[in-house]
N, CA and C atoms as a LAMMPS dump frame, in Angstrom:
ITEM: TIMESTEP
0
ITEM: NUMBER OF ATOMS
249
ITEM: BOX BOUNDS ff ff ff
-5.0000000000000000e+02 5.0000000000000000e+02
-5.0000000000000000e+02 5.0000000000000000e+02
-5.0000000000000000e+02 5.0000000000000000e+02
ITEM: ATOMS id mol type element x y z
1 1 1 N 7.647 -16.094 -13.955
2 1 2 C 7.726 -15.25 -12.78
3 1 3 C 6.74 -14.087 -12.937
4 2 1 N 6.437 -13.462 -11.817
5 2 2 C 5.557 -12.602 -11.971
6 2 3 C 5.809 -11.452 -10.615
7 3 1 N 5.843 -10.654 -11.407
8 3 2 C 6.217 -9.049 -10.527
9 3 3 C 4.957 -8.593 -10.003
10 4 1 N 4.61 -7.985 -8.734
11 4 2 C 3.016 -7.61 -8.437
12 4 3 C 3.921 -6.341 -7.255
13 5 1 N 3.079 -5.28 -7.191
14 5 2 C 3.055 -4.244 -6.213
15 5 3 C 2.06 -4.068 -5.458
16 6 1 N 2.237 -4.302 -4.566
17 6 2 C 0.987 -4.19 -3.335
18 6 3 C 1.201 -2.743 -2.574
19 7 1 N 0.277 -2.01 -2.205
20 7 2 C 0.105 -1.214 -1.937
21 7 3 C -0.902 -0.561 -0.528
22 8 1 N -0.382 -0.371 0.485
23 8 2 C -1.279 -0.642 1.334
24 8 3 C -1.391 0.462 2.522
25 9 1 N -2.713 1.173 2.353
26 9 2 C -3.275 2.312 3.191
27 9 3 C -3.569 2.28 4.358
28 10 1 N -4.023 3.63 4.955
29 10 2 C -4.809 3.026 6.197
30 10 3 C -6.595 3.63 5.565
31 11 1 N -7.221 3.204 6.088
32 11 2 C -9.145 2.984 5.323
33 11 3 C -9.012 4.947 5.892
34 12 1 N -9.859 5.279 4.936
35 12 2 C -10.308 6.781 5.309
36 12 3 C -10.834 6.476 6.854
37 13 1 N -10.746 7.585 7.45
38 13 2 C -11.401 8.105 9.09
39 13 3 C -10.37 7.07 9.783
40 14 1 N -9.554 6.378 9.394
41 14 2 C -8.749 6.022 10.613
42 14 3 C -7.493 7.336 10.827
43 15 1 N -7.299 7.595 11.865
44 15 2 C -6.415 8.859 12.099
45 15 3 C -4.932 8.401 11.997
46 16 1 N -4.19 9.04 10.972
47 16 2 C -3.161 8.999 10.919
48 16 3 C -1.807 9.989 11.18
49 17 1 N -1.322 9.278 12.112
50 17 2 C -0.457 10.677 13.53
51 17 3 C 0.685 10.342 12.529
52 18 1 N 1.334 10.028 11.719
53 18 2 C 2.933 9.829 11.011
54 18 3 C 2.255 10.878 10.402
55 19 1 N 1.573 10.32 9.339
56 19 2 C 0.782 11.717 8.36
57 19 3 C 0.812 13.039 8.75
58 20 1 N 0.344 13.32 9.481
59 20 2 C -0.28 14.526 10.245
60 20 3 C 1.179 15.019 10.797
61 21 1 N 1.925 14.426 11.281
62 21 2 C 3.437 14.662 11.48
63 21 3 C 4.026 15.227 10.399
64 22 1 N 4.279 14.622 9.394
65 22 2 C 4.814 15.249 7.89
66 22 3 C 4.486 15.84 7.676
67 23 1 N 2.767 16.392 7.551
68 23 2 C 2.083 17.551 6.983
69 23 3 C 2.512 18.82 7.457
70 24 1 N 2.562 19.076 8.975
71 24 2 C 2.651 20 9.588
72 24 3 C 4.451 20.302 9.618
73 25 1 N 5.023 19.318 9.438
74 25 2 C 6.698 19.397 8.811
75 25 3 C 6.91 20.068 7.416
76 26 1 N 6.157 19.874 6.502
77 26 2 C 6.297 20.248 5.39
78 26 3 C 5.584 21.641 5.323
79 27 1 N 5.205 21.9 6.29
80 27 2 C 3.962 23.28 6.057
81 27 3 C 5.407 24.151 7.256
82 28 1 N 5.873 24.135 7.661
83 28 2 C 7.008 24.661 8.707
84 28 3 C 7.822 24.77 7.482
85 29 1 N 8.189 23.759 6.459
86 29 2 C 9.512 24.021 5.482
87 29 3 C 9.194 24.776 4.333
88 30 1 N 8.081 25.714 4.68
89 30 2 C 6.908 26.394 2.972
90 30 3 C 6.073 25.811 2.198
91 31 1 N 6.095 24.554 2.454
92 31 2 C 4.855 24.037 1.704
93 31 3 C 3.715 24.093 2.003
94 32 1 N 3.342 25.437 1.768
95 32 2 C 1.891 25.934 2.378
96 32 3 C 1.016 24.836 1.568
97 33 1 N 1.1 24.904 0.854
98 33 2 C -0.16 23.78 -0.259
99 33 3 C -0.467 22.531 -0.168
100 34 1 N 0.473 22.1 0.82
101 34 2 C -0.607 20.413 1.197
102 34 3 C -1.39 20.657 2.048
103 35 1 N -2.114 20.065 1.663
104 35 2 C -3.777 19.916 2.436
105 35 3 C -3.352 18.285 3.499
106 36 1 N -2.767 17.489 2.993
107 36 2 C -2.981 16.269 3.945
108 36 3 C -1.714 15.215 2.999
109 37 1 N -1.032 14.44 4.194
110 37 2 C -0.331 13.25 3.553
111 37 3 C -0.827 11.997 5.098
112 38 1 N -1.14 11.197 4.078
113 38 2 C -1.199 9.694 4.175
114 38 3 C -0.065 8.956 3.928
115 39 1 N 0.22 8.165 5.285
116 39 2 C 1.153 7.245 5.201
117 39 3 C 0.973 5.579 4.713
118 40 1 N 1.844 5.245 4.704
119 40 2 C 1.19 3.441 4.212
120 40 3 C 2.3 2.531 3.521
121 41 1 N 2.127 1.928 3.097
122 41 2 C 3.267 0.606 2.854
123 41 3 C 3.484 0.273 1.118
124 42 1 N 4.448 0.027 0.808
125 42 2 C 4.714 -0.245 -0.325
126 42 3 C 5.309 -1.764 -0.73
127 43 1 N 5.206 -2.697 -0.833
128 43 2 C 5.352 -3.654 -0.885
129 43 3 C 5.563 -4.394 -2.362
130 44 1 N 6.812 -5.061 -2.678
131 44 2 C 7.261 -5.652 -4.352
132 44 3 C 7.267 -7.679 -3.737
133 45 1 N 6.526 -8.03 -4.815
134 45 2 C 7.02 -9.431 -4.354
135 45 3 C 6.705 -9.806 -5.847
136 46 1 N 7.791 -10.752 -5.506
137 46 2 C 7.739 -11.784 -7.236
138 46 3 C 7.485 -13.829 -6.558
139 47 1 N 6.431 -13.51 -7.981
140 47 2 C 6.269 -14.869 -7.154
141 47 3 C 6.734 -16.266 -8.509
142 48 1 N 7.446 -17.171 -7.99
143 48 2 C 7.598 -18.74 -9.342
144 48 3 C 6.229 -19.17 -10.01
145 49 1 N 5.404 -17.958 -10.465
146 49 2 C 4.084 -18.127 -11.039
147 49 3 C 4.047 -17.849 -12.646
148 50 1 N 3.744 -19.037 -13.179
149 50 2 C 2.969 -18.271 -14.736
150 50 3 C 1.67 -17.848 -15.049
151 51 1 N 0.942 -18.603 -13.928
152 51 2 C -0.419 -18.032 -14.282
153 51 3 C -0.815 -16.454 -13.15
154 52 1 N -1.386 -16.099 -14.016
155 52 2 C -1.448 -14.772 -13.711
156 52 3 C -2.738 -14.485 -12.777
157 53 1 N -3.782 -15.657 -12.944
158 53 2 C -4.984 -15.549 -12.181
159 53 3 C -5.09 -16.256 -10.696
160 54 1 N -3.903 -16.87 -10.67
161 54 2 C -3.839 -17.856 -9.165
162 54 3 C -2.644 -17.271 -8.706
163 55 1 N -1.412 -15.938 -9.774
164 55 2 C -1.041 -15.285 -8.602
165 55 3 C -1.999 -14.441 -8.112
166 56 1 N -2.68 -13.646 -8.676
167 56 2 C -3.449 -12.716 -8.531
168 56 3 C -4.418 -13.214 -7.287
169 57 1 N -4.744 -14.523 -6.769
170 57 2 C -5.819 -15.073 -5.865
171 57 3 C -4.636 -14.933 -4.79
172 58 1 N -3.548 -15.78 -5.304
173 58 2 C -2.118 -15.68 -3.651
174 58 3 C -1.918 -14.19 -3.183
175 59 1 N -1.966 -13.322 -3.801
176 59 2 C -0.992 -11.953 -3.423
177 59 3 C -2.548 -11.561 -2.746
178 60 1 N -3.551 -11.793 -3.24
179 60 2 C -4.731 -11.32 -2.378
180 60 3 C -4.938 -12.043 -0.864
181 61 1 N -4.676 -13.134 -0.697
182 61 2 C -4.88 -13.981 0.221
183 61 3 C -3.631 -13.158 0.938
184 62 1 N -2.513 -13.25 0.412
185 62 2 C -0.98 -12.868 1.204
186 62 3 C -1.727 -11.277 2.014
187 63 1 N -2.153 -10.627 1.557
188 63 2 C -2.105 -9.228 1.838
189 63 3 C -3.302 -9.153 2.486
190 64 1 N -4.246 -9.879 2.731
191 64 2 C -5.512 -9.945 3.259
192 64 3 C -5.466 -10.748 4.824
193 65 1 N -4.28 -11.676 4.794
194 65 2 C -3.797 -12.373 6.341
195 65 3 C -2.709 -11.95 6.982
196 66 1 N -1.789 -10.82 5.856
197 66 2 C -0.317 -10.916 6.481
198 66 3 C 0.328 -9.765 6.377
199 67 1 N 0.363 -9.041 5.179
200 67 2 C 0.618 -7.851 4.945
201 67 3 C -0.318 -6.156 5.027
202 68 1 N -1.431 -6.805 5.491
203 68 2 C -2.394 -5.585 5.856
204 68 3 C -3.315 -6.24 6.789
205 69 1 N -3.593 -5.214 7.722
206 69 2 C -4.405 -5.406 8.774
207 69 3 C -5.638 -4.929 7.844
208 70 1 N -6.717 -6.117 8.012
209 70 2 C -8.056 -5.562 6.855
210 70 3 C -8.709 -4.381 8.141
211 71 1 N -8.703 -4.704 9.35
212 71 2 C -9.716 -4.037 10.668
213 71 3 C -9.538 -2.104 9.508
214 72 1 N -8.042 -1.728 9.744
215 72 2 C -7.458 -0.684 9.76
216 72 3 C -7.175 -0.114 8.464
217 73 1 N -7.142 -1.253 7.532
218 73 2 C -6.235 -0.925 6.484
219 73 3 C -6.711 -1.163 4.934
220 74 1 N -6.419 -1.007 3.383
221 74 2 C -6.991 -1.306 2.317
222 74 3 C -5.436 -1.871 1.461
223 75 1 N -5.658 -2.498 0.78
224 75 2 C -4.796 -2.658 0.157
225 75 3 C -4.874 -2.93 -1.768
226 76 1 N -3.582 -3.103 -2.014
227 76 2 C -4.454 -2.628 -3.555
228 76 3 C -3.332 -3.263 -4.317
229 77 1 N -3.842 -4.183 -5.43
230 77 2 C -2.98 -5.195 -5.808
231 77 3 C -2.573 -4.696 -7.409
232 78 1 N -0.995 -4.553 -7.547
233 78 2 C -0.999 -4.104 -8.964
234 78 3 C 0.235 -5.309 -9.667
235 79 1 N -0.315 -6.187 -10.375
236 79 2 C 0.716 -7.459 -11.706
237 79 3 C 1.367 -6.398 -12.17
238 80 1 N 2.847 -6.276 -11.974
239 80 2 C 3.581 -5.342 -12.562
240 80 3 C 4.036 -6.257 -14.136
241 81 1 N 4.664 -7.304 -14.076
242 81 2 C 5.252 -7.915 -15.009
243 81 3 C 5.092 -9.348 -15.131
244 82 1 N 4.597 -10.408 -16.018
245 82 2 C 5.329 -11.354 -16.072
246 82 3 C 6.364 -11.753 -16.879
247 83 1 N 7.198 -12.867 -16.419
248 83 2 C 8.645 -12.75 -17.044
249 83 3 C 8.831 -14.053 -17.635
């Protein structure tokens, strides 16, 4: 088995209104010191894989057709464990 964390942004210069929502929430509750929050997706999947290089090709393919819009978005692939 194999544990992977996907991780998934929106690409710099796309405008992000959730973000920009929180920021200006957190700057109202004293947190003068953020400069900026980015929103985005967190994603855990385990896959019935031992090899580590053809999960590593699936979770890219998975997140490149299904779990991130590429137009808008980046995503970022992390093998947490195999088991």
């Amino acid at each position: 088995m194999i544990r992977a964390n996907i991780y998934v942004t929106l690409k710099k210069g796309v405008l992000d209104p959730q973000g920009e929502a929180v920021s200006r929430s957190l700057q109202v509750m004293g947190y003068q010191g953020v400069q900026e929050v980015r929103i985005g997706k967190f994603i855990q999947i385990v896959l019935d894989s031992d090899d580590p290089e053809a999960a590593g090709r699936q979770l890219e393919e998975m997140s490149d057709k299904l779990l991130a819009n590429p137009v808008i978005e980046d995503f970022r692939i992390e093998i947490v464990a195999g088991e």
